[in-house]
N, C-alpha and C positions, 0 to 999 in steps of 0.2 A: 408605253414608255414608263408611267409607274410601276405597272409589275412589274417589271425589268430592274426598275430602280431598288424596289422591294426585295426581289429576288436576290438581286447582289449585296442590299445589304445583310441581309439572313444569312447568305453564306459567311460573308467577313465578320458577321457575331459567332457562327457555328466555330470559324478558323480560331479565333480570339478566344473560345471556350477551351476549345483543344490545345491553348499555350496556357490554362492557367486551372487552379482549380479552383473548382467552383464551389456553392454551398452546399450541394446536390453531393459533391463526390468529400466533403468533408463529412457531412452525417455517413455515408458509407464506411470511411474509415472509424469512426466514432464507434459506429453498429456492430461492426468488425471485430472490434478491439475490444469491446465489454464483454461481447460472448463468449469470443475463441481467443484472447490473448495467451491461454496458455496450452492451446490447442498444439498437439505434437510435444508436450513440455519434455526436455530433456535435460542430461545433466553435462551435457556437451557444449549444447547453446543456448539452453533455459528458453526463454521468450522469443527468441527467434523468430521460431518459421511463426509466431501469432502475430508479430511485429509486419513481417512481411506480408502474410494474411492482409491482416488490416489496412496496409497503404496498398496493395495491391489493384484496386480499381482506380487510383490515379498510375501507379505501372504503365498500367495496360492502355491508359486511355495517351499517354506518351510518348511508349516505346514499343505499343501493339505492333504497329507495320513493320519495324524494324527488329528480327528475332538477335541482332547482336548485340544491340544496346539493351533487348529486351533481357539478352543471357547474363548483358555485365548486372544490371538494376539487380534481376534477381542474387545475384553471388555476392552483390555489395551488402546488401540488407541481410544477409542469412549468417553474416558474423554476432558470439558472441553478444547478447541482449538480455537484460533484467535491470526491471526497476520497479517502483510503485505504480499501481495499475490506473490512478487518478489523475494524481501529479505528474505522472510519466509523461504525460499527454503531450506534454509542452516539446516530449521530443521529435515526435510524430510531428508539430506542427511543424519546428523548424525543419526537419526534414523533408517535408512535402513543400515548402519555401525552398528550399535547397534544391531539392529536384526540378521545381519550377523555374530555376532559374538557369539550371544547369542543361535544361530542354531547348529554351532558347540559346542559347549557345556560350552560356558563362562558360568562363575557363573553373570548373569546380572539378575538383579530381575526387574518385571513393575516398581516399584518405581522408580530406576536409571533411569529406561527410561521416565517415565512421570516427574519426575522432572527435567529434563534434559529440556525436551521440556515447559516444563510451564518456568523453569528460563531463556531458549532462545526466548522465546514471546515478553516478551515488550520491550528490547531491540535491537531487529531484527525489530519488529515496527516502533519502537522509529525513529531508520535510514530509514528505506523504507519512511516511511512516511516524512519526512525530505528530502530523496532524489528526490524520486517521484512524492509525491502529494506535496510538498512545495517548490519542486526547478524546476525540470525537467517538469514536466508536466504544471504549469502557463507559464511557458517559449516558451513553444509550442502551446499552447492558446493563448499567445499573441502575438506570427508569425503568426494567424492562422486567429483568427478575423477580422482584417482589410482584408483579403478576403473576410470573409463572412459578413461584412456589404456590400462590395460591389457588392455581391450577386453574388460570385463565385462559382460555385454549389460543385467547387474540393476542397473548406476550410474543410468541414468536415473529407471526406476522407482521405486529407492528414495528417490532425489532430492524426486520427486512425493510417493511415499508420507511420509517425514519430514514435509514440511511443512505435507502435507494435516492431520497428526495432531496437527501443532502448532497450525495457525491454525484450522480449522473448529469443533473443541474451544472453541476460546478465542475465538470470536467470535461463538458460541451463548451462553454466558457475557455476551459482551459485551452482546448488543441485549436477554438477559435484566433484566441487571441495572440497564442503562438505563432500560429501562419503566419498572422497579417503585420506582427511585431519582426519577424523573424527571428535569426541569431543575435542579432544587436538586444533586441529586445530582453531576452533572456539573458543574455551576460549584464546586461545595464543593472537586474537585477540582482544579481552576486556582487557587480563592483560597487553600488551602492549600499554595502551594507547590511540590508535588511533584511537576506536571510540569515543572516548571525543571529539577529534580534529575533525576529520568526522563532528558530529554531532553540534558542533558550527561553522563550517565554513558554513555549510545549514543553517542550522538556522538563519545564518546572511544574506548571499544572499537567504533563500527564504524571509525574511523581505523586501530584497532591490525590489525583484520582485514583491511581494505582494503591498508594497507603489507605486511603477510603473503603475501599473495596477490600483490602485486604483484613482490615479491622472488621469488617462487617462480614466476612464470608469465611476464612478461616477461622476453626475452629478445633481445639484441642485442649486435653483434658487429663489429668490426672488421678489416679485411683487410687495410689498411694497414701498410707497412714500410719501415722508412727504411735507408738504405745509409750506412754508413759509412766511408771509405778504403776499402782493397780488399780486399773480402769477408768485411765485417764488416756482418752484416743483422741491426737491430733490430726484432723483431716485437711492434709496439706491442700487440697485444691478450695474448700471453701473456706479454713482459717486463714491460710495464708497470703494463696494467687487470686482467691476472689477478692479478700479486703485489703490487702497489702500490695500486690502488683496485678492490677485487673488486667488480664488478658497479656499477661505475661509470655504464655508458651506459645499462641498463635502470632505473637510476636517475632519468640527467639527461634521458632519454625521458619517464618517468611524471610527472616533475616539468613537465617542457614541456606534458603534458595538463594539469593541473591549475592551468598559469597563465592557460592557452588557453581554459578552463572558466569562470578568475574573471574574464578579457577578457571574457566571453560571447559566446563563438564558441560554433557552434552544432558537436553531432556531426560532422555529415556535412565543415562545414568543416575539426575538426579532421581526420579523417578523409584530407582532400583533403592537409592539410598533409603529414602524415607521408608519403600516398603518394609527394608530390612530393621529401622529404626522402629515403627511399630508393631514388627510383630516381635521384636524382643521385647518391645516395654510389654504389650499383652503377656508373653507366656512367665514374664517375670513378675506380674499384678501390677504393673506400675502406671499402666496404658488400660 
Protein backbone atom coordinates (compact mmCIF):
# COMPACT_ATOMS: atom_id res chain seq x y z
CA UNK A 1 0.00 0.00 0.00
CA UNK A 2 2.97 2.50 0.39
CA UNK A 3 4.40 1.74 -2.91
CA UNK A 4 1.24 2.36 -4.34
CA UNK A 5 0.86 5.43 -2.39
CA UNK A 6 4.45 6.53 -3.56
CA UNK A 7 3.85 5.51 -6.93
CA UNK A 8 0.83 7.82 -7.26
CA UNK A 9 2.42 10.44 -5.84
CA UNK A 10 5.51 10.56 -8.25
CA UNK A 11 3.08 10.47 -10.97
CA UNK A 12 0.92 13.60 -9.91
CA UNK A 13 4.65 15.57 -9.27
CA UNK A 14 5.68 14.07 -12.87
CA UNK A 15 1.87 15.61 -14.18
CA UNK A 16 2.50 18.95 -12.01
CA UNK A 17 6.07 19.37 -13.70
CA UNK A 18 4.61 18.86 -17.18
CA UNK A 19 2.08 22.09 -16.37
CA UNK A 20 4.81 24.26 -15.25
CA UNK A 21 8.38 25.10 -15.88
CA UNK A 22 10.77 24.16 -14.02
CA UNK A 23 14.43 25.09 -12.95
CA UNK A 24 15.78 22.45 -15.16
CA UNK A 25 13.97 23.72 -18.39
CA UNK A 26 14.79 27.50 -17.30
CA UNK A 27 18.83 26.93 -17.43
CA UNK A 28 17.89 25.23 -20.91
CA UNK A 29 16.34 28.20 -22.15
CA UNK A 30 19.12 30.46 -20.50
CA UNK A 31 21.92 27.91 -22.41
CA UNK A 32 19.91 28.20 -25.51
CA UNK A 33 19.79 31.78 -25.67
CA UNK A 34 23.61 32.76 -24.82
CA UNK A 35 24.86 30.52 -27.53
CA UNK A 36 22.52 30.48 -30.39
CA UNK A 37 20.32 33.82 -29.85
CA UNK A 38 21.38 34.77 -33.13
CA UNK A 39 21.55 31.64 -34.72
CA UNK A 40 19.73 31.83 -38.39
CA UNK A 41 20.13 35.81 -37.80
CA UNK A 42 18.35 37.50 -40.42
CA UNK A 43 17.12 40.62 -41.68
CA UNK A 44 13.53 39.44 -41.97
CA UNK A 45 13.19 38.47 -38.22
CA UNK A 46 16.50 39.30 -36.71
CA UNK A 47 16.38 37.15 -33.52
CA UNK A 48 13.66 35.08 -34.18
CA UNK A 49 14.27 31.63 -34.91
CA UNK A 50 17.23 32.12 -31.66
CA UNK A 51 14.23 33.24 -29.57
CA UNK A 52 12.21 30.25 -30.51
CA UNK A 53 15.39 28.06 -30.20
CA UNK A 54 15.78 29.00 -26.77
CA UNK A 55 12.15 28.44 -25.37
CA UNK A 56 11.89 25.71 -27.32
CA UNK A 57 12.39 22.84 -24.59
CA UNK A 58 9.43 24.15 -22.56
CA UNK A 59 7.43 24.08 -26.47
CA UNK A 60 8.00 20.70 -26.63
CA UNK A 61 7.59 19.64 -23.18
CA UNK A 62 3.74 21.46 -23.62
CA UNK A 63 2.67 20.98 -26.83
CA UNK A 64 4.96 17.82 -27.68
CA UNK A 65 1.69 15.40 -28.00
CA UNK A 66 -0.19 17.69 -29.66
CA UNK A 67 1.36 18.69 -33.29
CA UNK A 68 -1.49 21.59 -33.76
CA UNK A 69 -0.81 23.50 -30.85
CA UNK A 70 2.74 22.44 -31.37
CA UNK A 71 2.33 24.09 -35.10
CA UNK A 72 0.55 27.41 -33.67
CA UNK A 73 3.57 27.89 -30.59
CA UNK A 74 6.05 27.52 -33.15
CA UNK A 75 4.39 30.44 -35.90
CA UNK A 76 3.57 32.41 -32.79
CA UNK A 77 7.26 32.82 -31.53
CA UNK A 78 8.86 33.13 -35.29
CA UNK A 79 7.48 36.81 -35.52
CA UNK A 80 9.69 39.58 -35.89
CA UNK A 81 12.26 39.52 -32.64
CA UNK A 82 15.37 41.74 -31.47
CA UNK A 83 16.44 43.10 -28.52
CA UNK A 84 19.54 43.27 -26.03
CA UNK A 85 20.85 39.77 -25.39
CA UNK A 86 20.93 40.29 -21.32
CA UNK A 87 18.16 42.39 -20.45
CA UNK A 88 16.16 40.77 -23.09
CA UNK A 89 15.77 38.05 -20.93
CA UNK A 90 13.04 39.32 -19.06
CA UNK A 91 11.16 38.66 -22.29
CA UNK A 92 11.59 35.09 -22.37
CA UNK A 93 10.75 34.97 -18.78
CA UNK A 94 7.48 36.50 -19.23
CA UNK A 95 6.79 34.48 -22.14
CA UNK A 96 7.47 31.14 -20.81
CA UNK A 97 4.95 32.65 -17.66
CA UNK A 98 2.59 33.29 -20.57
CA UNK A 99 2.78 30.07 -22.12
CA UNK A 100 2.58 28.42 -18.78
CA UNK A 101 -0.45 29.67 -18.26
CA UNK A 102 -1.92 29.71 -21.46
CA UNK A 103 -1.20 25.56 -21.33
CA UNK A 104 -3.44 25.26 -18.60
CA UNK A 105 -6.04 26.64 -20.25
CA UNK A 106 -6.02 30.69 -19.72
CA UNK A 107 -7.86 32.38 -22.17
CA UNK A 108 -4.32 34.10 -23.75
CA UNK A 109 -4.48 34.61 -27.37
CA UNK A 110 -0.78 35.01 -29.78
CA UNK A 111 -1.59 38.38 -29.95
CA UNK A 112 -1.44 39.03 -25.99
CA UNK A 113 1.55 37.23 -26.22
CA UNK A 114 3.42 38.84 -29.24
CA UNK A 115 2.34 42.18 -28.24
CA UNK A 116 3.65 41.77 -25.12
CA UNK A 117 6.94 40.85 -26.42
CA UNK A 118 7.22 43.56 -29.38
CA UNK A 119 5.97 46.37 -26.47
CA UNK A 120 8.99 44.84 -24.18
CA UNK A 121 11.71 45.15 -27.07
CA UNK A 122 12.84 48.59 -27.26
CA UNK A 123 12.72 49.28 -23.98
CA UNK A 124 14.59 46.33 -22.39
CA UNK A 125 17.03 47.44 -25.28
CA UNK A 126 16.89 50.77 -24.69
CA UNK A 127 18.49 49.85 -20.96
CA UNK A 128 20.70 46.88 -21.90
CA UNK A 129 22.27 48.84 -24.29
CA UNK A 130 22.66 51.71 -21.90
CA UNK A 131 23.77 49.48 -19.34
CA UNK A 132 26.20 47.27 -21.23
CA UNK A 133 27.33 48.50 -24.31
CA UNK A 134 27.30 52.18 -22.93
CA UNK A 135 28.52 51.94 -19.47
CA UNK A 136 29.63 48.50 -18.43
CA UNK A 137 31.35 47.25 -21.12
CA UNK A 138 33.73 50.65 -22.38
CA UNK A 139 34.53 50.60 -18.63
CA UNK A 140 36.18 47.29 -19.06
CA UNK A 141 37.74 48.18 -22.25
CA UNK A 142 39.29 50.78 -20.81
CA UNK A 143 40.88 48.69 -17.60
CA UNK A 144 41.78 46.37 -20.25
CA UNK A 145 43.69 48.20 -23.04
CA UNK A 146 46.58 49.64 -21.37
CA UNK A 147 47.33 45.88 -20.95
CA UNK A 148 47.21 45.19 -24.20
CA UNK A 149 49.10 47.99 -25.79
CA UNK A 150 51.63 46.64 -23.50
CA UNK A 151 51.33 43.58 -25.10
CA UNK A 152 50.02 41.58 -22.20
CA UNK A 153 48.72 38.60 -23.97
CA UNK A 154 45.94 38.11 -20.58
CA UNK A 155 44.08 41.82 -21.77
CA UNK A 156 42.01 40.07 -23.94
CA UNK A 157 41.06 37.22 -21.82
CA UNK A 158 40.45 39.00 -19.08
CA UNK A 159 38.49 41.44 -21.06
CA UNK A 160 36.05 38.24 -21.91
CA UNK A 161 36.41 36.83 -18.58
CA UNK A 162 35.11 40.30 -16.57
CA UNK A 163 32.15 40.58 -18.49
CA UNK A 164 31.21 37.01 -18.85
CA UNK A 165 31.09 37.35 -14.72
CA UNK A 166 29.24 40.27 -15.01
CA UNK A 167 26.37 39.56 -17.51
CA UNK A 168 25.81 35.77 -17.38
CA UNK A 169 25.39 36.02 -13.46
CA UNK A 170 23.00 38.60 -14.00
CA UNK A 171 21.01 37.42 -16.74
CA UNK A 172 20.19 34.12 -15.06
CA UNK A 173 18.80 36.42 -12.52
CA UNK A 174 17.28 38.12 -15.02
CA UNK A 175 14.91 35.44 -17.01
CA UNK A 176 14.58 33.96 -13.35
CA UNK A 177 12.95 36.57 -11.97
CA UNK A 178 10.89 37.43 -14.91
CA UNK A 179 9.11 34.02 -14.88
CA UNK A 180 8.12 34.00 -11.49
CA UNK A 181 7.21 38.05 -11.56
CA UNK A 182 5.55 37.62 -14.69
CA UNK A 183 3.96 40.52 -16.81
CA UNK A 184 2.73 42.36 -13.87
CA UNK A 185 6.02 42.29 -12.67
CA UNK A 186 7.77 43.91 -15.65
CA UNK A 187 5.26 46.67 -16.24
CA UNK A 188 5.28 47.57 -12.35
CA UNK A 189 8.68 48.36 -13.34
CA UNK A 190 8.15 50.96 -16.24
CA UNK A 191 5.04 52.30 -14.36
CA UNK A 192 7.10 53.06 -11.33
CA UNK A 193 9.30 55.24 -12.89
CA UNK A 194 12.54 53.79 -12.59
CA UNK A 195 13.51 52.98 -15.77
CA UNK A 196 13.60 56.78 -16.67
CA UNK A 197 15.92 57.16 -13.79
CA UNK A 198 17.90 53.89 -14.75
CA UNK A 199 18.15 55.12 -18.07
CA UNK A 200 19.39 58.72 -17.56
CA UNK A 201 21.74 57.98 -14.88
CA UNK A 202 23.61 55.54 -17.92
CA UNK A 203 23.29 57.66 -20.28
CA UNK A 204 25.04 60.31 -18.36
CA UNK A 205 28.00 58.14 -17.13
CA UNK A 206 28.14 56.15 -20.39
CA UNK A 207 28.76 59.89 -21.97
CA UNK A 208 31.39 60.62 -18.97
CA UNK A 209 33.04 57.16 -20.24
CA UNK A 210 32.66 57.67 -23.68
CA UNK A 211 34.53 61.38 -23.50
CA UNK A 212 37.20 59.60 -21.30
CA UNK A 213 38.06 57.28 -23.65
CA UNK A 214 37.87 59.50 -26.41
CA UNK A 215 40.59 62.02 -24.81
CA UNK A 216 42.70 59.31 -24.25
CA UNK A 217 42.72 57.20 -27.49
CA UNK A 218 42.14 59.54 -30.18
CA UNK A 219 44.68 61.03 -31.43
CA UNK A 220 45.56 63.60 -34.19
CA UNK A 221 48.05 65.75 -35.24
CA UNK A 222 49.19 68.56 -37.19
CA UNK A 223 52.21 69.25 -39.45
CA UNK A 224 51.52 72.24 -40.59
CA UNK A 225 53.88 75.46 -40.26
CA UNK A 226 53.77 78.82 -41.10
CA UNK A 227 56.91 81.05 -41.91
CA UNK A 228 57.25 84.20 -40.72
CA UNK A 229 59.93 87.01 -42.08
CA UNK A 230 63.03 85.33 -42.35
CA UNK A 231 63.41 82.39 -40.28
CA UNK A 232 61.05 82.74 -38.06
CA UNK A 233 58.78 79.23 -38.18
CA UNK A 234 55.71 78.80 -36.32
CA UNK A 235 54.85 75.20 -35.53
CA UNK A 236 51.26 75.28 -35.16
CA UNK A 237 50.80 71.82 -33.50
CA UNK A 238 53.34 72.52 -30.73
CA UNK A 239 53.10 76.47 -30.45
CA UNK A 240 49.78 76.67 -30.57
CA UNK A 241 47.31 73.23 -30.13
CA UNK A 242 49.89 71.94 -27.66
CA UNK A 243 49.98 75.15 -25.33
CA UNK A 244 47.02 77.02 -26.27
CA UNK A 245 44.26 74.34 -27.01
CA UNK A 246 45.66 70.86 -25.80
CA UNK A 247 44.11 68.20 -27.82
CA UNK A 248 42.19 70.43 -29.75
CA UNK A 249 41.95 68.38 -33.15
CA UNK A 250 41.12 64.90 -31.39
CA UNK A 251 38.47 66.89 -30.06
CA UNK A 252 37.10 68.75 -33.12
CA UNK A 253 37.49 65.10 -34.88
CA UNK A 254 35.19 63.25 -32.18
CA UNK A 255 33.00 66.00 -32.25
CA UNK A 256 32.54 65.78 -36.29
CA UNK A 257 31.66 61.90 -35.50
CA UNK A 258 29.01 62.64 -33.38
CA UNK A 259 27.31 65.30 -35.78
CA UNK A 260 27.93 62.80 -38.64
CA UNK A 261 25.94 60.28 -36.28
CA UNK A 262 22.98 62.73 -35.54
CA UNK A 263 22.95 63.51 -39.66
CA UNK A 264 22.61 59.75 -39.69
CA UNK A 265 25.26 58.94 -41.82
CA UNK A 266 25.84 55.60 -41.69
CA UNK A 267 29.56 54.06 -40.22
CA UNK A 268 31.00 53.04 -43.05
CA UNK A 269 30.10 56.64 -44.71
CA UNK A 270 31.59 58.29 -41.82
CA UNK A 271 34.27 56.21 -42.18
CA UNK A 272 34.77 57.05 -46.05
CA UNK A 273 34.76 60.75 -44.75
CA UNK A 274 37.50 60.87 -42.49
CA UNK A 275 39.54 58.61 -44.89
CA UNK A 276 39.05 61.21 -47.45
CA UNK A 277 39.77 64.14 -44.74
CA UNK A 278 43.31 62.56 -44.13
CA UNK A 279 44.51 61.73 -47.07
CA UNK A 280 44.04 65.33 -48.19
CA UNK A 281 45.55 66.79 -45.14
CA UNK A 282 48.69 64.32 -45.96
CA UNK A 283 49.10 65.03 -49.63
CA UNK A 284 48.59 68.91 -48.77
CA UNK A 285 51.57 68.70 -45.60
CA UNK A 286 49.09 69.55 -43.38
CA UNK A 287 48.33 65.95 -41.79
Amino acid sequence: MDFAEKGNQKKSSNNNDNDKVTKNDLNKVWVNWLFFQEACYNYERLQASGFLYAISPVLQKFYGDDPRQMKEALTRHMQFFNTEPYFGLAIHGVTLALEEERHKGEPISDEVINNIKTGLMGPLAGLGDSLRAGTIAPIVVGLCIPLGRQGNLIAPFLLEGILIAIFWPLSRWILRTSYEKGKEGVQEIFRSGLLDKVTKFTAILGSMTLGALAASYVTLKTTAKITIGKGSVIDIQKDFFNSVLTNFLPLAATLLCVWLLNKKFSATQILLIFAGVVTAGVLLGIL
